[in-house]
N, CA, C and O of each residue as an XYZ file, in Angstrom:
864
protein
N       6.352    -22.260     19.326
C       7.098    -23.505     19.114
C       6.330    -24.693     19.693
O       6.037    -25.612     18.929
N       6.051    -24.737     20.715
C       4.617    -25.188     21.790
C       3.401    -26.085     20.775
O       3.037    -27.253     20.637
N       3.072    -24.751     20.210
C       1.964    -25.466     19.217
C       2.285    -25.655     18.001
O       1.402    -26.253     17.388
N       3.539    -25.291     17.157
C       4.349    -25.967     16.432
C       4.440    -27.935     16.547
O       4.280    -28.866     15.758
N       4.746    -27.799     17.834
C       5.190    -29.136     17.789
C       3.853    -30.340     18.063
O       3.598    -31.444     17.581
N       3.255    -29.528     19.012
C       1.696    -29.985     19.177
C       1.008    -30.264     18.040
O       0.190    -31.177     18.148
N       1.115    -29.691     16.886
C       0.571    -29.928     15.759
C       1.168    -31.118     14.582
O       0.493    -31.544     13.646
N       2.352    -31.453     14.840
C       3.059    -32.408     14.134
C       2.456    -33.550     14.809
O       1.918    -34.479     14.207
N       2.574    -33.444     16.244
C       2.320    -34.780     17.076
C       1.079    -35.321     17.041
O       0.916    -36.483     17.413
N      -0.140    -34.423     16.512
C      -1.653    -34.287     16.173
C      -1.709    -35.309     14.410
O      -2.223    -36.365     14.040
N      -0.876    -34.248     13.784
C      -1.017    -34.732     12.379
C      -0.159    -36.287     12.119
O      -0.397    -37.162     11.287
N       0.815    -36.226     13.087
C       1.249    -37.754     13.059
C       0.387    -38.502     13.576
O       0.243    -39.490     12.857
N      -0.386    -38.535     14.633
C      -1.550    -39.035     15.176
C      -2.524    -39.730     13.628
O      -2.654    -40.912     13.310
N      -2.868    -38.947     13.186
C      -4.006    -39.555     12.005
C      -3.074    -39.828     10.683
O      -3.452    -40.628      9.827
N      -2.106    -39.274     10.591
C      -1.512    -39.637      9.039
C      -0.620    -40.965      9.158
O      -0.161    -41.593      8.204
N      -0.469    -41.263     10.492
C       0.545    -42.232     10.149
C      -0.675    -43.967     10.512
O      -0.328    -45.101     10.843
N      -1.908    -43.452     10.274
C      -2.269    -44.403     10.029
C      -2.973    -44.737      8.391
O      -3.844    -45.562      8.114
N      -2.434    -44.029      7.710
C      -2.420    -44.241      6.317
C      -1.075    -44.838      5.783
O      -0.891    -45.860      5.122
N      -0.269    -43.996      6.213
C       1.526    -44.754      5.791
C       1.776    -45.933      6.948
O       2.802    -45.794      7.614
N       1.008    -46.966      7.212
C       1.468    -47.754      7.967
C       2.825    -47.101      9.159
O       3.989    -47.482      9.289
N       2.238    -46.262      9.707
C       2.985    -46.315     11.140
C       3.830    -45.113     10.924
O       4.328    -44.563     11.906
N       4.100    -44.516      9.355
C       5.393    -43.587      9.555
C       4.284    -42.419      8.559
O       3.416    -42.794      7.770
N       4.570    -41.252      8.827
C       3.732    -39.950      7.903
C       5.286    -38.759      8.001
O       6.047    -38.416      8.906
N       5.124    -38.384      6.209
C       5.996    -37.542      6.447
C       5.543    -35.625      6.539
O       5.279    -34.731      5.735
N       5.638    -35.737      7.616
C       5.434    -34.225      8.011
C       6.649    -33.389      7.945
O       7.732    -33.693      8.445
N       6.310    -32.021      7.112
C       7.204    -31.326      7.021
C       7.823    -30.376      8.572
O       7.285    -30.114      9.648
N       8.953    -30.130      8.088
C       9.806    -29.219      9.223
C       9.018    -28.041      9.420
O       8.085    -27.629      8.730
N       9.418    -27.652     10.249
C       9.127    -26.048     10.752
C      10.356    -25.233     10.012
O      11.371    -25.662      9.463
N       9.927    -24.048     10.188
C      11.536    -23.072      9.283
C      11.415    -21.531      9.899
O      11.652    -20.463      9.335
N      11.029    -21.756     11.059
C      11.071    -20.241     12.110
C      11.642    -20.480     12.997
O      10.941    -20.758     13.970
N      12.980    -20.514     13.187
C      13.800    -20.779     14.888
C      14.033    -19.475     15.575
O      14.856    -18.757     15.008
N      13.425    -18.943     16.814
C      14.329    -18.143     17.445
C      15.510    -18.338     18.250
O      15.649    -19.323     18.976
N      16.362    -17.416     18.133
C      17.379    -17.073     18.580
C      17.858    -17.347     20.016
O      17.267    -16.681     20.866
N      18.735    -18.127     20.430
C      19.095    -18.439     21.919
C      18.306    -19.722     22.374
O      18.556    -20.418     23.359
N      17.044    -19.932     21.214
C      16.358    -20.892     21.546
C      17.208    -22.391     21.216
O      18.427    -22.463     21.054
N      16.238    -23.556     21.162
C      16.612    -24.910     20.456
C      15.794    -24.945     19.588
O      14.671    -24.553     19.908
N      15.989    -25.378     18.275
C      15.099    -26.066     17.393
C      15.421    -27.464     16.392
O      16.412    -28.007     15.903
N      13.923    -27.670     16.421
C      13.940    -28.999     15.673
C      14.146    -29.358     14.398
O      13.029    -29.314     13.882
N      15.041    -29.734     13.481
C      15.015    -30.019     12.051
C      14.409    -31.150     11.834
O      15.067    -32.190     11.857
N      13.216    -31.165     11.614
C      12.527    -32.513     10.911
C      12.929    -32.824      9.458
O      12.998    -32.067      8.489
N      13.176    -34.148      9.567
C      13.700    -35.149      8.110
C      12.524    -36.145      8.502
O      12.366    -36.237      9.719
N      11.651    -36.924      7.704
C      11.094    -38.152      7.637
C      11.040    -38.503      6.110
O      10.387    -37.978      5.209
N      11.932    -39.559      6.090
C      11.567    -40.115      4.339
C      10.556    -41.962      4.953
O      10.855    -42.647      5.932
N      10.051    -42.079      4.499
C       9.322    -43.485      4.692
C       9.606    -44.323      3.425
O       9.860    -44.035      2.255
N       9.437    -45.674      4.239
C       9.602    -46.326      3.192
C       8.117    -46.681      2.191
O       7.289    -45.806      2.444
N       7.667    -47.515      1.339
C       7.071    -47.529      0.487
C       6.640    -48.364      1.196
O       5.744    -48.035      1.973
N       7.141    -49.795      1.184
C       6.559    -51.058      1.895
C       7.555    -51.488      2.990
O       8.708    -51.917      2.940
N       6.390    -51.124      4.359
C       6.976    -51.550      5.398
C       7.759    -53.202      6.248
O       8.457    -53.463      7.228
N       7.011    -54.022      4.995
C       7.378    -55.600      5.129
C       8.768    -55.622      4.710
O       9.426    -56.605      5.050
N       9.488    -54.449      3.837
C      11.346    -55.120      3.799
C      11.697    -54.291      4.371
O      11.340    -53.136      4.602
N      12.774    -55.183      4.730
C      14.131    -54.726      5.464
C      14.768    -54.179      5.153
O      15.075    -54.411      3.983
N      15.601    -52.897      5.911
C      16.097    -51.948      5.268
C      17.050    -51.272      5.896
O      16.714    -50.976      7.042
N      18.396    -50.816      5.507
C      19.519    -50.015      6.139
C      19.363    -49.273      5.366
O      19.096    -49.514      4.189
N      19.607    -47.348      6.280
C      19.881    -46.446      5.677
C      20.854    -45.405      6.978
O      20.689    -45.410      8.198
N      21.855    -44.592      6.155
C      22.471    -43.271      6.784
C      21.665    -42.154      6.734
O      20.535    -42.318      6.274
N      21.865    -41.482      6.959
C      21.879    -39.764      7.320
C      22.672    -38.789      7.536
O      23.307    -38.713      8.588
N      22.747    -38.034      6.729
C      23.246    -36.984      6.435
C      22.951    -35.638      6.297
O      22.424    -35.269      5.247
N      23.318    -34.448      7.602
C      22.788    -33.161      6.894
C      23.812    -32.084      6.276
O      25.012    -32.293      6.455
N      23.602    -31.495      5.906
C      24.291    -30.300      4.882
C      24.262    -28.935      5.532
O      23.216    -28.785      6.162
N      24.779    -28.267      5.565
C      23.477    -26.513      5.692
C      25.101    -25.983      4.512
O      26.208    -26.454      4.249
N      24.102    -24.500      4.061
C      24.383    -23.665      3.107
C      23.671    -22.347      3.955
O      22.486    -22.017      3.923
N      24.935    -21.624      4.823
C      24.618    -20.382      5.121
C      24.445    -19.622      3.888
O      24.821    -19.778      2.726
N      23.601    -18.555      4.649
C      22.430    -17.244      4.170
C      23.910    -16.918      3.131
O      25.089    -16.979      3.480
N      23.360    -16.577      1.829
C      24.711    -15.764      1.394
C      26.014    -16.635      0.123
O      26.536    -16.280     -0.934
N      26.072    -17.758      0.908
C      26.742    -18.925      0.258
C      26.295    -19.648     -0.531
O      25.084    -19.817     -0.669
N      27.282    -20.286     -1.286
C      26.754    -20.915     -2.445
C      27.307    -22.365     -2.131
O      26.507    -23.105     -2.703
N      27.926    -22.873     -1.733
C      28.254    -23.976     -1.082
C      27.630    -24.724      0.083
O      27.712    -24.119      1.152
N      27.169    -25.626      0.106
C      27.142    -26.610      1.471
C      27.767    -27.124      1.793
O      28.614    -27.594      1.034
N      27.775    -27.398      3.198
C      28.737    -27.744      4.240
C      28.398    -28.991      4.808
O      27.221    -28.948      5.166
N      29.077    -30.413      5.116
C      28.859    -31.361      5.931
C      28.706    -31.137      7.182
O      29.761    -30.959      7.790
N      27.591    -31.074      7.886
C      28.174    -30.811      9.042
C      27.358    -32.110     10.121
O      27.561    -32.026     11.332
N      26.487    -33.227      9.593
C      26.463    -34.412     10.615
C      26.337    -35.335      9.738
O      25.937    -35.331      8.574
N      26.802    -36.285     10.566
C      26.121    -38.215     10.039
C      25.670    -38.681     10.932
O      25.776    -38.235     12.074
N      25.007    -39.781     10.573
C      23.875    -40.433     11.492
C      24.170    -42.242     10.496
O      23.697    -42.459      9.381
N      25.198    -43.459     11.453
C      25.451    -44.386     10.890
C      24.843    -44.930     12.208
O      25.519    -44.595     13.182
N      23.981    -45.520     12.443
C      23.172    -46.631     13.699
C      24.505    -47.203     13.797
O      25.067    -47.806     12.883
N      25.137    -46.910     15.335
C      24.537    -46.029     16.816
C      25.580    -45.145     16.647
O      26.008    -44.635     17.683
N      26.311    -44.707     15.177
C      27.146    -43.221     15.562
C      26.670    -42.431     15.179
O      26.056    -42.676     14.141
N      26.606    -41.057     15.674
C      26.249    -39.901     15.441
C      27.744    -38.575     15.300
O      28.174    -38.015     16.308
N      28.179    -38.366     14.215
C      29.218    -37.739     13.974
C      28.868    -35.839     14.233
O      27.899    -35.572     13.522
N      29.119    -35.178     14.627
C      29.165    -33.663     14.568
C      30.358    -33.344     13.349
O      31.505    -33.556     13.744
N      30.237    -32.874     11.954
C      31.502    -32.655     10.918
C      31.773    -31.271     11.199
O      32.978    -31.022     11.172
N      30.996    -30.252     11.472
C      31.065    -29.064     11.605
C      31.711    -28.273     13.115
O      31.034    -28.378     14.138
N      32.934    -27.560     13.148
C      33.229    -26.942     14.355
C      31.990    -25.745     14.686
O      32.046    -25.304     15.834
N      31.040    -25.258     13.930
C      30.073    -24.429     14.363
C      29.458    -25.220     15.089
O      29.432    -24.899     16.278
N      28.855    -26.316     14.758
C      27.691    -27.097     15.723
C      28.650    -27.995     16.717
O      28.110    -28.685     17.582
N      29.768    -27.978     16.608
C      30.186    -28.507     18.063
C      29.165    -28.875     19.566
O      29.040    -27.997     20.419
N      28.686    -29.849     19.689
C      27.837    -29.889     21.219
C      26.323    -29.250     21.064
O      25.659    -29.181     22.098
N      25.823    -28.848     20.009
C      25.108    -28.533     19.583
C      23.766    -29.134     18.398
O      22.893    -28.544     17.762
N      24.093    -30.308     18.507
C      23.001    -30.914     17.544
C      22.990    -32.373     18.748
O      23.866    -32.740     19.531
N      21.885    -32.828     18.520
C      21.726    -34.062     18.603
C      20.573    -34.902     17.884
O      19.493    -34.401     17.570
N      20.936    -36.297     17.649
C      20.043    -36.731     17.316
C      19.033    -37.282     17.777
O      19.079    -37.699     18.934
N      17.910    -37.425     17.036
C      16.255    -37.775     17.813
C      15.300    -38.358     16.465
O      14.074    -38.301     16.370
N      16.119    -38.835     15.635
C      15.506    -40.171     14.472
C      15.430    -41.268     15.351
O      15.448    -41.509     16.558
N      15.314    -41.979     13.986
C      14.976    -43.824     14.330
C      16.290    -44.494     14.910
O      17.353    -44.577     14.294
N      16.032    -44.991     16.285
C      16.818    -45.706     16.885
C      17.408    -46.940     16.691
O      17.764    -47.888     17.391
N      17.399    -46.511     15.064
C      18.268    -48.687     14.552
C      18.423    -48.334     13.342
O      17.988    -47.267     12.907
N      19.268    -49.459     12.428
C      19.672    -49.058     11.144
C      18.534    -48.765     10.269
O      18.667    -48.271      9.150
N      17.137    -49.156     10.928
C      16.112    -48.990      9.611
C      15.591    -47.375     10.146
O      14.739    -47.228     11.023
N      16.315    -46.168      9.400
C      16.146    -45.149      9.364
C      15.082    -44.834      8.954
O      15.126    -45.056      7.744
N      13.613    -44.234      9.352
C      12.616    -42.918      8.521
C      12.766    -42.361      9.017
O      13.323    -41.593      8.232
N      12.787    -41.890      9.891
C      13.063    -40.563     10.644
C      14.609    -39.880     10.906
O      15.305    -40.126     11.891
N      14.926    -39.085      9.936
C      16.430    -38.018     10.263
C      15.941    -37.241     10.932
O      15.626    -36.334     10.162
N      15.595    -36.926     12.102
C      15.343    -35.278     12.704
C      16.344    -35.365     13.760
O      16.675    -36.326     14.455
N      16.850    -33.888     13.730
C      17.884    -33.828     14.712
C      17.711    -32.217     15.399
O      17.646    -31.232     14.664
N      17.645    -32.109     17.006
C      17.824    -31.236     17.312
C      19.161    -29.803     17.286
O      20.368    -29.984     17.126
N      18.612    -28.740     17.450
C      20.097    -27.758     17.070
C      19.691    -26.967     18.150
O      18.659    -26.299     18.085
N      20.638    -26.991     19.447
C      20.681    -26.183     20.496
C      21.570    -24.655     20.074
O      22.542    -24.380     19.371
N      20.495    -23.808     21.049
C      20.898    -22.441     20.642
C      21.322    -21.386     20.367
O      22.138    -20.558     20.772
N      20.334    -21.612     19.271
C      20.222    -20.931     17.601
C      20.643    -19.300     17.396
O      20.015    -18.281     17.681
N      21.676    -19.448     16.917
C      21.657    -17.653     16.377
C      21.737    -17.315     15.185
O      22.159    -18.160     14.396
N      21.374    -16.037     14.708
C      21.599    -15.544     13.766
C      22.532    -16.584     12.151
O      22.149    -17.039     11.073
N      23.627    -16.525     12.784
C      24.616    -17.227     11.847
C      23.647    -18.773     11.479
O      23.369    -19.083     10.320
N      23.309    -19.456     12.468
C      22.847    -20.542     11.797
C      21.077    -20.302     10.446
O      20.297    -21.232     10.240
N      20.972    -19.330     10.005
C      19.978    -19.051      8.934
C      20.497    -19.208      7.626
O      21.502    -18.595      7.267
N      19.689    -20.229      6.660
C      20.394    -20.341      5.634
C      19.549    -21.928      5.384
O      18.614    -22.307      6.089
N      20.078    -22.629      4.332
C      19.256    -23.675      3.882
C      19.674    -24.980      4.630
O      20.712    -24.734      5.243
N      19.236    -26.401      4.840
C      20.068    -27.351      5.419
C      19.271    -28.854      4.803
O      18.153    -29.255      5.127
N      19.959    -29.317      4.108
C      19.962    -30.383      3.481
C      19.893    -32.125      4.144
O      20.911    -32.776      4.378
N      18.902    -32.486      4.295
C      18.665    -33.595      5.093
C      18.879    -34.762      3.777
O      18.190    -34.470      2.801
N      19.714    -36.009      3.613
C      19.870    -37.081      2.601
C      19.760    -38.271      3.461
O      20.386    -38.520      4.491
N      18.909    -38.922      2.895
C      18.883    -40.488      3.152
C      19.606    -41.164      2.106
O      19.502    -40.892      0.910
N      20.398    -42.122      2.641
C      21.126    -43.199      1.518
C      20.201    -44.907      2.482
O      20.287    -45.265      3.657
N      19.509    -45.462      1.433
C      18.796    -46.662      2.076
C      19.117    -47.327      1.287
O      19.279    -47.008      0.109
N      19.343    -48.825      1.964
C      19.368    -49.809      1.231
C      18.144    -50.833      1.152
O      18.133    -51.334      2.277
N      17.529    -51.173      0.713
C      16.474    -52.153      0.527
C      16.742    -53.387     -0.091
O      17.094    -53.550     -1.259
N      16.506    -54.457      0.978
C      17.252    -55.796      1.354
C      16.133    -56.560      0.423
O      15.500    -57.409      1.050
N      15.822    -56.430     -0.786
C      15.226    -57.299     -1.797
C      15.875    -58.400     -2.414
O      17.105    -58.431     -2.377
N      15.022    -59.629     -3.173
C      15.720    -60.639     -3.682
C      15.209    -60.389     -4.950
O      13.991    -60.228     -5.031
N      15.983    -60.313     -6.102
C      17.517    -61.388     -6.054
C      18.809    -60.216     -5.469
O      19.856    -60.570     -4.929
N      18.428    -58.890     -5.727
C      19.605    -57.670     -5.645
C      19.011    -56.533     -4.731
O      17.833    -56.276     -4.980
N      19.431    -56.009     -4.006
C      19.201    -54.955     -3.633
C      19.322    -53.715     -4.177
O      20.224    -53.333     -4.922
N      18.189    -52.968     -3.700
C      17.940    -51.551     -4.075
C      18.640    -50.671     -3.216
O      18.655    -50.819     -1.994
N      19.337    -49.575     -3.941
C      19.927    -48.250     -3.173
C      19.451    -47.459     -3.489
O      19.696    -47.198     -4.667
N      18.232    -46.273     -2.609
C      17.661    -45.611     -2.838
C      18.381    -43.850     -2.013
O      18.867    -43.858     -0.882
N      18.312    -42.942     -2.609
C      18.614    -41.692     -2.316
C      17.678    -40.376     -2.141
O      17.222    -39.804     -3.132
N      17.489    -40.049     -1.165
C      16.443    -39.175     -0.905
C      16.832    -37.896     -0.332
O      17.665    -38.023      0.566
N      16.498    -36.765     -0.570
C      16.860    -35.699     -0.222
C      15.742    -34.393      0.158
O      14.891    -33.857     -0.552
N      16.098    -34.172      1.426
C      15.410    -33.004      1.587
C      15.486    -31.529      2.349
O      16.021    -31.412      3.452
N      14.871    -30.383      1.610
C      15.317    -29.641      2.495
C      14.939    -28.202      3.660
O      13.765    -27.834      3.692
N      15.717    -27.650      4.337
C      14.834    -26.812      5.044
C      15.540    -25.636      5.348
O      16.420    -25.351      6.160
N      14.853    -24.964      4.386
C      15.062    -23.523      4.664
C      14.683    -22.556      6.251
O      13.714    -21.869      6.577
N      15.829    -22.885      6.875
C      15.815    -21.862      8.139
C      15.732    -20.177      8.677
O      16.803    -19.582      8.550
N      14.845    -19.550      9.124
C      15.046    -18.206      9.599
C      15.298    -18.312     10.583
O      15.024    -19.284     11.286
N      15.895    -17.331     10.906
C      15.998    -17.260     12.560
C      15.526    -15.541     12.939
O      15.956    -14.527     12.390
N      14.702    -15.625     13.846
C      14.164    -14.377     14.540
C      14.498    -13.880     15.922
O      14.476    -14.779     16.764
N      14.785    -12.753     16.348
C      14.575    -11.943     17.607
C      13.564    -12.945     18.648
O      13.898    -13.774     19.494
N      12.288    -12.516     18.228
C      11.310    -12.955     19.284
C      10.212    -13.581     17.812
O       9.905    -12.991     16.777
N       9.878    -14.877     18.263
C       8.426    -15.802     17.780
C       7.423    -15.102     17.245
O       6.491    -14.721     17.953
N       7.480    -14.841     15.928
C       6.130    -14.317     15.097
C       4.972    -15.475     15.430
O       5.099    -16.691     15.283
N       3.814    -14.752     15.919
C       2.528    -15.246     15.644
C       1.986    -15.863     14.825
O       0.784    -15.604     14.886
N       2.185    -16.506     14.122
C       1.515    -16.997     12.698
C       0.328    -17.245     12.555
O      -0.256    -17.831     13.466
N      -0.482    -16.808     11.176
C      -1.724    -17.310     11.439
C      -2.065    -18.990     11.365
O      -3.065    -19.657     11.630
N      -0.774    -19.292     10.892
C      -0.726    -21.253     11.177
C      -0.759    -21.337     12.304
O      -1.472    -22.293     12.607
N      -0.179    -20.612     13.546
C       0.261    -21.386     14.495
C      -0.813    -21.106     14.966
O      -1.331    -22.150     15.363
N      -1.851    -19.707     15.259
C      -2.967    -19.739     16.079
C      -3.835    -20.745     15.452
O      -4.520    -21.404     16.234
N      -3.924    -20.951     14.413
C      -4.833    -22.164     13.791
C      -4.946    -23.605     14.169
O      -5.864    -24.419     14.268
N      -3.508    -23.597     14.363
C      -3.294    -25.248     14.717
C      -3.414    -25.351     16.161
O      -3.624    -26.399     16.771
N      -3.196    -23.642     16.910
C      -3.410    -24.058     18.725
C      -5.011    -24.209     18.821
O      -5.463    -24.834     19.781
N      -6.046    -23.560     17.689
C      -7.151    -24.046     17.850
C      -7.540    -24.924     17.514
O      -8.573    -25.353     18.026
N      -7.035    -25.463     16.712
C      -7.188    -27.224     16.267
C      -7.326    -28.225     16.986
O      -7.965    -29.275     16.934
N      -6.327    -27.532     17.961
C      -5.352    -28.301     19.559
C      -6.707    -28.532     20.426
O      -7.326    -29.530     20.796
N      -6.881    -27.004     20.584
C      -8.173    -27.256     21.560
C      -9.150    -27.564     21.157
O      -9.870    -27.842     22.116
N      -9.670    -27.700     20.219
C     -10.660    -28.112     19.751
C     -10.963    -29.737     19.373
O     -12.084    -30.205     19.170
N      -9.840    -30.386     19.335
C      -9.246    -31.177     18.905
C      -9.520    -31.920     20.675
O     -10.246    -32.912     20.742
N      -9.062    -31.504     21.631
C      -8.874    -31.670     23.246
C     -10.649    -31.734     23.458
O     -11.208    -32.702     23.972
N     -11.272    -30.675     23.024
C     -12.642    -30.702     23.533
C     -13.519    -31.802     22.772
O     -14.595    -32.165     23.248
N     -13.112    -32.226     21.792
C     -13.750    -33.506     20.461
C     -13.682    -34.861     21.410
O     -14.557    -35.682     21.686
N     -12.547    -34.783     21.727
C     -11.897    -36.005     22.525
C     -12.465    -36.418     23.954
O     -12.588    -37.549     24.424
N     -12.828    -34.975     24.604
C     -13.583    -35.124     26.019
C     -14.796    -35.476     25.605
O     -15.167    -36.641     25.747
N     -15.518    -34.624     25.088
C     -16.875    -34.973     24.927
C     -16.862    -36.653     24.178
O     -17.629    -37.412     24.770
N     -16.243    -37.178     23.205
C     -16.343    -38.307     22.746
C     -16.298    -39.434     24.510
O     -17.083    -40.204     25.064
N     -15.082    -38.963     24.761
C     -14.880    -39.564     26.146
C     -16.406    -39.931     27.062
O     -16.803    -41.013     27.493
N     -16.987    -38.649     27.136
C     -17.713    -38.825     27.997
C     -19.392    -39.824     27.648
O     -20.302    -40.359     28.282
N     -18.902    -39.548     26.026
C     -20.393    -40.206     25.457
C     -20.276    -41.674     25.317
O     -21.238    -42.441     25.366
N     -19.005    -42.032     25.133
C     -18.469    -43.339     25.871
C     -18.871    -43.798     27.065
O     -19.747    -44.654     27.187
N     -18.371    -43.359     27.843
C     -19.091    -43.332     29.251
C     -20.334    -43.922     29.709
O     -20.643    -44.969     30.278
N     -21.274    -42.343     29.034
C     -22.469    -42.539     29.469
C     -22.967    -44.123     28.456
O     -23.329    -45.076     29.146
N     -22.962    -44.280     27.201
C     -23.446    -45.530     26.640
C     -22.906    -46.645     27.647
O     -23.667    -47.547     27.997
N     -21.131    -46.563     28.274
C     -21.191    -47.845     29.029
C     -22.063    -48.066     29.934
O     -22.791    -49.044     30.103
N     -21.966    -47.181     30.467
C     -23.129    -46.635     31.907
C     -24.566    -47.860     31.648
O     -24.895    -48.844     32.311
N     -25.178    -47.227     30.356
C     -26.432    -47.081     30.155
C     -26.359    -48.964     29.623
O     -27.289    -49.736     29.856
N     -25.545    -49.225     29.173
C     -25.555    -50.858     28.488
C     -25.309    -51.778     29.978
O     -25.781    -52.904     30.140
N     -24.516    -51.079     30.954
C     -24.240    -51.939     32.150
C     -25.417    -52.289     32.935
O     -25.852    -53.357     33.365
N     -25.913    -50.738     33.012
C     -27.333    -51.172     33.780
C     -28.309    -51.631     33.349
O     -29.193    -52.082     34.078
N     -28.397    -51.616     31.509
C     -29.699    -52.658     31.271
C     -29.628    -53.989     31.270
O     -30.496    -54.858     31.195
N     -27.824    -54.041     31.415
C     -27.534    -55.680     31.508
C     -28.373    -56.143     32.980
O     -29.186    -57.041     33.205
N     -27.849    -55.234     33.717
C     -27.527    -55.891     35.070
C     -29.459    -56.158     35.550
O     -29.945    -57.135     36.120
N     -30.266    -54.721     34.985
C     -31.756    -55.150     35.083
C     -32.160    -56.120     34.059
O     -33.362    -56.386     34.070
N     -31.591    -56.588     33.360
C     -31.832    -57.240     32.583
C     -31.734    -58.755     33.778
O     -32.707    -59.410     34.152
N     -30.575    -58.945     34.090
C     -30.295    -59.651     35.055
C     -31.429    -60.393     35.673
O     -31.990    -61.485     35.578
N     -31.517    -59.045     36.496
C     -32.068    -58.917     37.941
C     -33.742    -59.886     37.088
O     -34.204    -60.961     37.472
N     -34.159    -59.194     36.160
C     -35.756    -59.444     35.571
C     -35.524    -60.907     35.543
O     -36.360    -61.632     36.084
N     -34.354    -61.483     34.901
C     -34.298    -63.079     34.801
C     -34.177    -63.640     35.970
O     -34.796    -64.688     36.157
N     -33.629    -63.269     36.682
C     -33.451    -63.608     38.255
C     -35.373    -63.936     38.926
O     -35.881    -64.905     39.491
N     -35.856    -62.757     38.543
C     -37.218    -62.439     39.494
C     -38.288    -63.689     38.646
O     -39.083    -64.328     39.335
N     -38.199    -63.934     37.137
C     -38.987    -64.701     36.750
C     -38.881    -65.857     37.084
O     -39.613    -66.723     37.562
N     -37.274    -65.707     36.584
C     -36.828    -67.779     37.458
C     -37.100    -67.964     38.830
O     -37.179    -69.166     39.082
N     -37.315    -67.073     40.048
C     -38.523    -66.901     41.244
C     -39.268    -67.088     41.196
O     -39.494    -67.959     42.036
N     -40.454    -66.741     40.442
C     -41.860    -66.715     40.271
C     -41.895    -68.026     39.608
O     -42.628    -68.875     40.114
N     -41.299    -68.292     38.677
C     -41.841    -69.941     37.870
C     -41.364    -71.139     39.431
O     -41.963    -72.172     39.728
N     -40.319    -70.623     40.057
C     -39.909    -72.188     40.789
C     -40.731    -71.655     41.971
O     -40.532    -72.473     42.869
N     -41.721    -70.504     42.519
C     -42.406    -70.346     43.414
C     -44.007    -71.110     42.793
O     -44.964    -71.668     43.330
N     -43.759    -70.880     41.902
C     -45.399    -71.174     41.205
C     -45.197    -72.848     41.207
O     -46.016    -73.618     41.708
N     -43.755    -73.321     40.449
C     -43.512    -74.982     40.479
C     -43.862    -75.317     42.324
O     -44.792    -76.047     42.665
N     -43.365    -74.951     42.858
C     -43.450    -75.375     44.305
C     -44.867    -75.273     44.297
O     -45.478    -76.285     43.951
N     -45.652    -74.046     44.672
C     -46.928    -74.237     44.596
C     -47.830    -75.239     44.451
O     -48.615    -75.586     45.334
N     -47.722    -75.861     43.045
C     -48.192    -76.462     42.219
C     -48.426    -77.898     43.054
O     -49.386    -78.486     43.554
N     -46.966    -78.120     42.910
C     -46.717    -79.701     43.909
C     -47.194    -79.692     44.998
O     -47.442    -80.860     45.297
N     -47.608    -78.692     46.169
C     -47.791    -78.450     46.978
C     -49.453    -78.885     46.928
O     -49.883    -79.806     47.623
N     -50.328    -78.077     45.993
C     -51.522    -78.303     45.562
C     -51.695    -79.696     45.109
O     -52.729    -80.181     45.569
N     -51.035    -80.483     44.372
C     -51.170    -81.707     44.244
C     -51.128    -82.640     45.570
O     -51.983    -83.498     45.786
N     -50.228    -82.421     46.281
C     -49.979    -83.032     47.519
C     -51.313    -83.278     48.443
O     -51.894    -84.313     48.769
N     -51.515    -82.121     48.679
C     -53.524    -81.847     49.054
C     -54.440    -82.267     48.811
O     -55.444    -82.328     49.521
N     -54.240    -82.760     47.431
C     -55.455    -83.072     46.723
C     -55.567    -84.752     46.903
O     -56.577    -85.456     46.874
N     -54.210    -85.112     47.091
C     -53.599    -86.985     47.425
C     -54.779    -87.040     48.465
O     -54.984    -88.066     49.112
């Protein structure tokens, strides 16, 4: 889960400087049992220059069922629980104001019963002239829930990414460094050389006058 999340926070790192500030990374869909897990929702907007209100809404459709169930809203600053299963058990951890991209909401722990599909909807409004746009977005995430944390070969991938990713960063760090290092001190001899000539010319000017003086 560790490097689950390490890896979103990596890939948000570089993608969300293509989507101006917001990247939509998908959910995870392996929760164990007794644990907490994260339901990631990110819808972005298109163009970050308008203004924009949107809700949130999730759904789930236990394993088995053919129906979905309301079970939260998300209206900036209420956060509704609809469901007596998730009672005290979800919270939210989206965008902190009416301009919603981010629906993700935590689900404290997870058992068995909660496996099954769960439906994340954005309702946005986009504050355009002459009329506004109401846009509807939907997405969703198919949940397992396990005993004990399968290994994945994603997840060892992305913990080497991690470190590798950690060791890119030091060494860049340090080659930083050494170039400041190396530019400071040719400044500073650089300095020092202008220093020693402007010596030698006003030792040689003195000189000079000195020799003239003699010669009077």
């Amino acid at each position: 889960m560790i490097s689950h999340l390490s890896l979103l926070v990596i890939l948000s790192l570089f993608v969300s400087q293509c989507h101006g500030g917001c990247s939509e990374v998908e959910s995870m869909t392996e929760a164990v049992a007794g644990e907490g897990f994260l339901l990631g929702c990110i819808s972005c907007k298109r163009r970050e220059e308008v203004s924009a209100r949107a809700t949130v809404d999730w759904h789930f459709r236990p394993l088995g069922e053919e129906e979905f169930r309301h079970i939260f809203h998300y209206d900036h600053p209420m956060a509704d629980i609809l469901d007596g299963d998730f009672t005290d058990r979800l919270d939210w951890l989206g965008t902190q104001n009416r301009d919603i991209q981010t629906g993700t909401i935590y689900l404290h722990n997870v058992t068995f019963n909660d496996t099954g599909m769960y439906r994340c909807t954005f309702h946005r409004t986009l504050f355009l002239s002459p009329y506004n746009q109401h846009v509807t977005v939907e997405k969703n995430v198919e949940l397992s829930v396990v005993a004990v944390a399968n290994r994945e070969l994603t997840a060892v991938i992305s913990e080497i990414l991690m470190y590798v990713l950690i060791v890119v960063l030091q060494l860049w760090l340090i080659l930083v460094l050494v170039y400041c290092y190396k530019k400071i001190s040719e400044e500073h001899e650089e300095r020092e050389a202008r220093k020693a000539r402007k010596a030698q010319a006003e030792l040689l000017e003195t000189k000079d006058n000195c020799d003239g003086v003699q010669l009077e």
